[in-house]
C-alpha positions as CSV (number, residue, x, y, z in Angstrom):
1,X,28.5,25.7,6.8
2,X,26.4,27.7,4.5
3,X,25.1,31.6,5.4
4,X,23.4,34.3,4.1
5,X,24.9,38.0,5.4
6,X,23.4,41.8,3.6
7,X,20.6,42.5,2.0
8,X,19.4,40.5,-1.3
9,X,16.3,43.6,-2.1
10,X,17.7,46.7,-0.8
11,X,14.1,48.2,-1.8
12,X,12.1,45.8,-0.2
13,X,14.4,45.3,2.4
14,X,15.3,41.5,1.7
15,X,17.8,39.6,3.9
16,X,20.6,37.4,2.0
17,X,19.7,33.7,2.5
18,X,21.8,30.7,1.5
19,X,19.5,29.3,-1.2
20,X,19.1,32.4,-3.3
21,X,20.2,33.0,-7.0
22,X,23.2,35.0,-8.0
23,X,24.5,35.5,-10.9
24,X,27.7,33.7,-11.4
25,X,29.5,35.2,-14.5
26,X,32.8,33.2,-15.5
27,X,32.4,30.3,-13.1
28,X,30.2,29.5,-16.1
29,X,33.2,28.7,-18.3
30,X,34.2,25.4,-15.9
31,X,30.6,24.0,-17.1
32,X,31.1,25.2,-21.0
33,X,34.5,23.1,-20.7
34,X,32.9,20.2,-19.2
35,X,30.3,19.9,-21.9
36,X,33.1,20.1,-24.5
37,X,35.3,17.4,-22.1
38,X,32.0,14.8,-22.2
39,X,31.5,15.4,-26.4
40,X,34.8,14.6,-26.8
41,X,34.7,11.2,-24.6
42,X,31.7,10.5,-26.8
43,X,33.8,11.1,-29.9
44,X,31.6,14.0,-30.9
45,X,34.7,16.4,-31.1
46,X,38.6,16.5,-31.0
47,X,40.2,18.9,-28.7
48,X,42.9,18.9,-31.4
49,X,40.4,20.4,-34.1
50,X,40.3,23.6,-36.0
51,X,37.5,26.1,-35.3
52,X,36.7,25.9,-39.1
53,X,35.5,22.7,-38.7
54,X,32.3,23.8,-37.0
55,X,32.6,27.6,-38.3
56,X,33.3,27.3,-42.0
57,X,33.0,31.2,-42.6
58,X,35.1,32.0,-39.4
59,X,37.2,35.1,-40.5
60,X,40.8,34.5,-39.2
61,X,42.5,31.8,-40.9
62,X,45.1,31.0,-38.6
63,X,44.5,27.4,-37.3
64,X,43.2,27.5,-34.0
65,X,42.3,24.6,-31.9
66,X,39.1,23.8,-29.3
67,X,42.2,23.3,-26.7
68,X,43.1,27.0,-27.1
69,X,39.8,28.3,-26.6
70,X,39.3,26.0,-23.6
71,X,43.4,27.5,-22.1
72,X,42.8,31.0,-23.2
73,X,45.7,30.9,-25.6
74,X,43.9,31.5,-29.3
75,X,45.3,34.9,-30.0
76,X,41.9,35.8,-30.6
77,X,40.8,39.3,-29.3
78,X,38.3,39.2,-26.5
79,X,34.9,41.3,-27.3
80,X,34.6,42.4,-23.6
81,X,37.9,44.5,-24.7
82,X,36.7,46.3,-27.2
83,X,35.5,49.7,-26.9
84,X,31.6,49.8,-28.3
85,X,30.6,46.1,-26.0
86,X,30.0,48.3,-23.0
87,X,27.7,50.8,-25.0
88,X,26.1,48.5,-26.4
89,X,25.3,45.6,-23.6
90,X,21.8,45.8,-23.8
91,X,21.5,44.5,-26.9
92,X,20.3,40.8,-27.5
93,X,22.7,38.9,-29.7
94,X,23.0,35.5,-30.9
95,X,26.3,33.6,-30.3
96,X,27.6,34.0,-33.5
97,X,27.0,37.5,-34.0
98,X,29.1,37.7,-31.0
99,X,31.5,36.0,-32.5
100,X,31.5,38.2,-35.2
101,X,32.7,41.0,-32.8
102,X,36.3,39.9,-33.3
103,X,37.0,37.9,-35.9
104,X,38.1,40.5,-38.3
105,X,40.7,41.2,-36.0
106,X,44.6,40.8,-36.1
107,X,46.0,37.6,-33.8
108,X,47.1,39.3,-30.4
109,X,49.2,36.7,-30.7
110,X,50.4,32.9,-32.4
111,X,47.8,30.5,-30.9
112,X,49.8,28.2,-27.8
113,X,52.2,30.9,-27.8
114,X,50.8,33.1,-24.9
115,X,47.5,33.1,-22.3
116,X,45.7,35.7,-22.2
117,X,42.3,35.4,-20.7
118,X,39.2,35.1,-23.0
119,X,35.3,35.8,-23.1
120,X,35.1,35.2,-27.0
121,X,36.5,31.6,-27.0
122,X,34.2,30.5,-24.4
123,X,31.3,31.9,-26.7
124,X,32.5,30.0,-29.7
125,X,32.9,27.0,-27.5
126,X,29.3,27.6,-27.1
127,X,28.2,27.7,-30.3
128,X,30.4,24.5,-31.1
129,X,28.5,22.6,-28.3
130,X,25.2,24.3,-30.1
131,X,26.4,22.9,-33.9
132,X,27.2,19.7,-32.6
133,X,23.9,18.7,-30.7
134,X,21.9,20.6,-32.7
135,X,20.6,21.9,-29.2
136,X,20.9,25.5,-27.9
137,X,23.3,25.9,-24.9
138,X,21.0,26.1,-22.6
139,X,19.2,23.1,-23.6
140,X,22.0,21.0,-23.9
141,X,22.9,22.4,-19.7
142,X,19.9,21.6,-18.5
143,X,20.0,17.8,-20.2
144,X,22.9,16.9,-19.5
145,X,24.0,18.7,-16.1
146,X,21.5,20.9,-14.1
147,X,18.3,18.1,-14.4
148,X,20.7,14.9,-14.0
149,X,22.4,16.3,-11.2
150,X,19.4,17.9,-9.6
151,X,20.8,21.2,-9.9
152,X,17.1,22.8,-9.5
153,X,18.1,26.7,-8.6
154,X,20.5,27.0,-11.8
155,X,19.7,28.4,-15.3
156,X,20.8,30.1,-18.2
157,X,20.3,34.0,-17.3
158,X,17.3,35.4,-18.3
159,X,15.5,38.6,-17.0
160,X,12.4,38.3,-18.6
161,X,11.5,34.8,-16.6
162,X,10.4,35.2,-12.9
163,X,12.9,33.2,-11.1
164,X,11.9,33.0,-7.4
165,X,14.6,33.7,-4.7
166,X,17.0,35.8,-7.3
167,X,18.9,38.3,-5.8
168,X,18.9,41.7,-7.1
169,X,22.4,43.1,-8.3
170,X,24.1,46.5,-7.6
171,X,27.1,48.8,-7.9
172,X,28.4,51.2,-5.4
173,X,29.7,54.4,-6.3
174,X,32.0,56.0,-3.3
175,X,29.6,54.8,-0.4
176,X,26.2,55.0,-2.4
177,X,24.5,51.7,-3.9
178,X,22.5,51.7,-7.4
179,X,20.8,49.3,-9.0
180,X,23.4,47.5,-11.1
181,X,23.7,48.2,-15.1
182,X,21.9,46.4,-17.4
183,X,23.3,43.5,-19.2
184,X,21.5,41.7,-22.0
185,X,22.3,37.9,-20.5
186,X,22.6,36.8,-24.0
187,X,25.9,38.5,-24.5
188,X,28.2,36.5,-21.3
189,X,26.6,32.9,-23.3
190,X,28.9,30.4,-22.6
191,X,31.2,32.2,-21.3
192,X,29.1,33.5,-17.8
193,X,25.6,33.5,-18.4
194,X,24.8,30.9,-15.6
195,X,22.7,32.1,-12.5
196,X,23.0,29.2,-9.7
197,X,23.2,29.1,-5.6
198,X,25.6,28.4,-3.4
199,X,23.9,24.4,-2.7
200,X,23.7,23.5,-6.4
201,X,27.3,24.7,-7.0
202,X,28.4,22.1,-4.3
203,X,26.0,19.4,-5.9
204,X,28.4,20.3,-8.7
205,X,31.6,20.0,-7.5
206,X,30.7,16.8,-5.5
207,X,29.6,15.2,-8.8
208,X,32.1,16.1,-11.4
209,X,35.0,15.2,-8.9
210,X,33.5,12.3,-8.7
211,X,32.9,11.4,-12.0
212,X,30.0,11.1,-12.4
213,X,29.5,14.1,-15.0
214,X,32.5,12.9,-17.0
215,X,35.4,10.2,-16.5
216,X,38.4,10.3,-14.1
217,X,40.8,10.5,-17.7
218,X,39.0,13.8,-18.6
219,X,38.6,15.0,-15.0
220,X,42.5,15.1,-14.8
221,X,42.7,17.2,-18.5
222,X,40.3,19.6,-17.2
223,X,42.7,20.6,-14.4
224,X,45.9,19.8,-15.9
225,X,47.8,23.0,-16.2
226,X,48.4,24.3,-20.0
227,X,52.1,24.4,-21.4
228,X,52.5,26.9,-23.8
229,X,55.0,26.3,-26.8
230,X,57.7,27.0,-24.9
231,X,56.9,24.6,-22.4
232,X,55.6,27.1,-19.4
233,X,53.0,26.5,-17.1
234,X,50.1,28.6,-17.4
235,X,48.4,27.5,-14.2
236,X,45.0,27.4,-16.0
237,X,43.5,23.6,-17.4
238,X,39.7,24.0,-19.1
239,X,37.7,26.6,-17.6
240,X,39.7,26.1,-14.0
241,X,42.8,27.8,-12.6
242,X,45.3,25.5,-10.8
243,X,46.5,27.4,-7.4
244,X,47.5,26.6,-3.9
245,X,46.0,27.6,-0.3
246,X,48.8,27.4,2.3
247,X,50.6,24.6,0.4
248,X,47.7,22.6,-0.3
249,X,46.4,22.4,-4.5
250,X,43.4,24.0,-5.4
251,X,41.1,24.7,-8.7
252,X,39.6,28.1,-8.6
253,X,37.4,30.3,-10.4
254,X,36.1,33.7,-10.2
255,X,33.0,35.6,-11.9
256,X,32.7,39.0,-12.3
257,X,29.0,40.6,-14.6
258,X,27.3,43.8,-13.9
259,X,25.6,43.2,-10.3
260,X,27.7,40.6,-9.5
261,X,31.3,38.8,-8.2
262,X,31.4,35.2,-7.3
263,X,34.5,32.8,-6.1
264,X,34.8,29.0,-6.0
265,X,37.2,26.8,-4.6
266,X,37.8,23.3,-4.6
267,X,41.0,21.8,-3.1
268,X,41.2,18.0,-4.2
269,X,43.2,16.9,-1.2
270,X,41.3,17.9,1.9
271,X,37.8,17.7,-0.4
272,X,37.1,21.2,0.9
273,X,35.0,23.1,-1.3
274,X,34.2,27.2,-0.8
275,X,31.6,29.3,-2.5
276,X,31.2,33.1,-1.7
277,X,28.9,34.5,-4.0
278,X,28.0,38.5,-3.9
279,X,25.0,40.9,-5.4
280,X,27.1,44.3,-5.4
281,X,30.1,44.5,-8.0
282,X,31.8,46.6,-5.5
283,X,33.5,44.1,-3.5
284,X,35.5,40.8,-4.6
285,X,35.0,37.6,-2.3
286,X,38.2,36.1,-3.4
287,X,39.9,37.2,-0.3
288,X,37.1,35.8,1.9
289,X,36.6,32.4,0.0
290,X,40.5,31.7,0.4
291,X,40.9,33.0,3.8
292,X,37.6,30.7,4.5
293,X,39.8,27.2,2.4
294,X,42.9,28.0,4.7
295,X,40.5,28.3,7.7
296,X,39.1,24.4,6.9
297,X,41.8,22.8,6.3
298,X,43.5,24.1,9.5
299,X,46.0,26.6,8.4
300,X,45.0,29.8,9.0
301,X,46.6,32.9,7.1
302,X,47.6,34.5,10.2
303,X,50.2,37.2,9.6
304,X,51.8,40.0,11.9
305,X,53.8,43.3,10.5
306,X,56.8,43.1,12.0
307,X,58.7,47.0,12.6
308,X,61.0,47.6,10.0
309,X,63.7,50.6,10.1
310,X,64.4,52.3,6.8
311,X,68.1,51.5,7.2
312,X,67.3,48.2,6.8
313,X,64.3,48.7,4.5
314,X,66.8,50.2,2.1
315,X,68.9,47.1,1.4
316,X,66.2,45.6,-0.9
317,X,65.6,48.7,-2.8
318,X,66.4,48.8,-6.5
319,X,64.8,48.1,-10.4
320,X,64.4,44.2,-10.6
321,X,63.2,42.3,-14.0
322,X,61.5,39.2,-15.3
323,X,60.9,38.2,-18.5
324,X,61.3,41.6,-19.4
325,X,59.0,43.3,-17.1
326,X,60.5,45.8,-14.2
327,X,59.9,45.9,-10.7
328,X,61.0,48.8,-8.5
329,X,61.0,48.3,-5.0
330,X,61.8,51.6,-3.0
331,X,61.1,53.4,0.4
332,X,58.6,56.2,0.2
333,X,56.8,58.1,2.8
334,X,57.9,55.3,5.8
335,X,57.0,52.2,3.5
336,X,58.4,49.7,1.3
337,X,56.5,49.8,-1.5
338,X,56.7,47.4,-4.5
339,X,55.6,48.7,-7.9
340,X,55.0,46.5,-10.9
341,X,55.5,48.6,-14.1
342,X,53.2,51.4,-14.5
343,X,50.8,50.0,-12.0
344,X,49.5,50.8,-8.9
345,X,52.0,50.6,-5.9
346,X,51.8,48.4,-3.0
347,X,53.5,48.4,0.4
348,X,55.6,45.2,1.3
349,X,55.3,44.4,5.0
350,X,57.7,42.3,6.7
351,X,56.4,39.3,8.7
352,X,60.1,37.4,8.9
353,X,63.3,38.4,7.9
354,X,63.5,39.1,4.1
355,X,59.5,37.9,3.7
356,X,56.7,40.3,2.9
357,X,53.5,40.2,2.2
358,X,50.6,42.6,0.5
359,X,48.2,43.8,2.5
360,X,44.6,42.0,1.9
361,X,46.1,39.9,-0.9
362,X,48.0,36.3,-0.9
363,X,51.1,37.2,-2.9
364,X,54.7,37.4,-1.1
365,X,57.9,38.2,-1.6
366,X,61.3,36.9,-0.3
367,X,64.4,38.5,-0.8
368,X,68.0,36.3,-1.3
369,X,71.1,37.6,-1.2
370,X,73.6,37.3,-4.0
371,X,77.5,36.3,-3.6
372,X,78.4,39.5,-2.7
373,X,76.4,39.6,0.3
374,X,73.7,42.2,-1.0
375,X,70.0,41.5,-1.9
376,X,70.2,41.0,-5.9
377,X,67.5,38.4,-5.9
378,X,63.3,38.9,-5.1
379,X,61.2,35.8,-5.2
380,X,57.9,36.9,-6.0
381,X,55.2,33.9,-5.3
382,X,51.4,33.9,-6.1
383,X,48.5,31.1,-5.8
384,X,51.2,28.6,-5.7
385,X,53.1,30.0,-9.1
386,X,56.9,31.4,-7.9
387,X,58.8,34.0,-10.3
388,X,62.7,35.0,-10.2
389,X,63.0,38.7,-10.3
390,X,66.4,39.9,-10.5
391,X,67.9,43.3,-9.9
392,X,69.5,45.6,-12.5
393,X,71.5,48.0,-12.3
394,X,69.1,50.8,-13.3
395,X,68.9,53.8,-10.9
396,X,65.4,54.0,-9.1
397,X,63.0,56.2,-10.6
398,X,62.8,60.2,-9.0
399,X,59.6,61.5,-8.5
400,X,57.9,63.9,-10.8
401,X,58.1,67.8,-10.3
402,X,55.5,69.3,-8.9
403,X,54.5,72.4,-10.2
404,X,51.8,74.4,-7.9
């Protein structure tokens, strides 16, 4: 099934059709990793080697490994978070001047100690693959993937080349659209600088899952989950995230660039693979893209609010922690709401006794009782990942004065 819905021009008036170009931001990263995977089955590369190697001059001097940048655990700050990247977006920069962006920087953290996700590794990973073939990224793509695999409506970003079918991006501000904000596409690189449809993505996925891009060993590492030091489960591998629809594993990515969100699944099992791809920033497709996988493989999310009374409603209330984080889950206003920190609170709605899930969102929570025959225990579980909150003592929080 393959369909084109909205408008691709909204100045010429252009309808959406399956075979246009999109921008496809981070999915990007799965093919940086890919190209690292297949120079390391040549012997080109180790996983296990130090940055330095192919970065003499690199500025931190903690040892940091190719396997960190491809898991997200380096430590290294990311230059999307820093404060001038969004001023100054329009500016054409090579990979290591990019690179440059954060090296001075402090560790966020040890490297394999943490995950936290990265735009600046995937650039260096970039330049690696550049230093080692002695090709530019985009050379070494279209050699080795797009041309191979006859991936002929996929390139490395470029506004200045007229690439027929591309769809135009935008942003949407309350309910009106503008043309979305300029981007220099040399600044995503490696990390999400690829512009593809919906076809070549499946040409893709049909190939590398089937080995033909690299071998059934390296397949595996790129969507093996990381530990960290400790021996947790990150539920990322190399450019992929490791998930589940309805019970069933799936690798998933997301891309998000000015103009742009885009969402691919693959779920190895049922060979079920899902692209949504969209030109306005303004509205993600994961939701759709999963709903879509669950759909396929003939298990629907299908779920109905059940009533629930605030007598009851108030049995689960109170301050629960992991890892030292706080949850507070409260009645407000006729609602069970669950509130993560200092972030934005959600309702809980009950669709069997002690389960609840987020509206528009695939995360749940079940509640357990305790010996004492009270709720002392929440379950919180998300793409496949389950978490042990449990509850504390601590009074819930009372709601600010108002002063009028």
């Amino acid at each position: 099934y393959k369909k084109g819905f909205g408008t691709a021009d909204m100045e010429l008036n252009v309808p959406v059709q399956p075979d246009m170009i999109f921008r496809i931001g981070s999915i990007t990263k799965q093919f940086t990793a890919v190209c690292i995977l297949k120079l390391a089955s040549e012997g080109k590369l180790s996983l296990q080697d130090d940055v330095k190697k192919y970065i003499p001059d690199y500025g931190i001097k903690e040892p940091i490994t190719i396997e960190h940048l491809l898991t997200h655990t380096s430590g290294i700050k990311s230059y999307t978070n820093i404060d001038t990247f969004w001023v100054n977006m329009r500016k054409d920069m090579t990979p290591r001047e990019i690179i440059r962006l954060t090296e001075k920087d402090t560790l966020e953290f040890k490297p394999g100690t943490k995950y936290n996700y990265n735009n600046t590794a995937y650039v260096i990973l970039g330049y690696v693959i550049e230093k080692i073939t002695g090709k530019t990224y985009e050379a070494y793509l279209n050699q080795t993937i797009f041309t191979p695999l006859g991936m002929n409506n996929s390139y490395f970003g470029d506004e200045s080349k007229i690439i027929k079918n591309r769809a135009k991006g935008y942003k949407k501000n309350e309910n009106v659209y503008f043309n979305s904000d300029y981007i220099s596409m040399t600044l995503p690189h490696a990390a999400g600088s690829i512009i593809s449809t919906v076809q070549d993505l499946w040409k893709w996925n049909k190939a590398l899952y089937s080995n033909q891009v690299i071998g059934k060993e390296w397949v595996e590492k790129l969507t093996s989950p990381y530990r960290l030091a400790n021996g947790k489960s990150t539920n990322y591998g190399y450019g992929l995230g490791i998930s589940s629809i309805q019970g069933s594993k799936a690798y998933d990515h997301g891309g998000g660039i000015p103009g742009f969100l885009t969402y691919g699944i693959y779920m190895p099992k049922e060979d079920v693979f899902v692209a949504v791809f969209s030109n306005c920033d303004c509205k993600s497709p994961d939701e759709t893209a999963t709903k879509i996988a669950a759909i396929t493989i003939g298990k629907p999310y299908n779920f109905t609010a059940l009533p629930l009374k605030e007598t009851d409603a108030k049995k689960y209330e109170g301050v629960y922690t992991y890892e030292g984080e706080e949850r507070v889950i409260q009645w407000k206003e006729g609602k069970l709401i669950s509130q993560r920190g200092n972030s934005k609170a959600f309702e809980l709605k009950m669709y069997e006794a002690n389960k609840f899930f987020f509206e528009g969102s695939f995360s749940f929570i079940e509640f357990v009782k305790g010996s004492s025959g009270s709720f002392d225990t929440l379950y919180f579980k998300n793409n496949g990942e389950t978490t042990e909150w449990i509850k504390t003592s601590k009074p819930l929080p009372q709601p600010l004065p108002v002063i009028k």
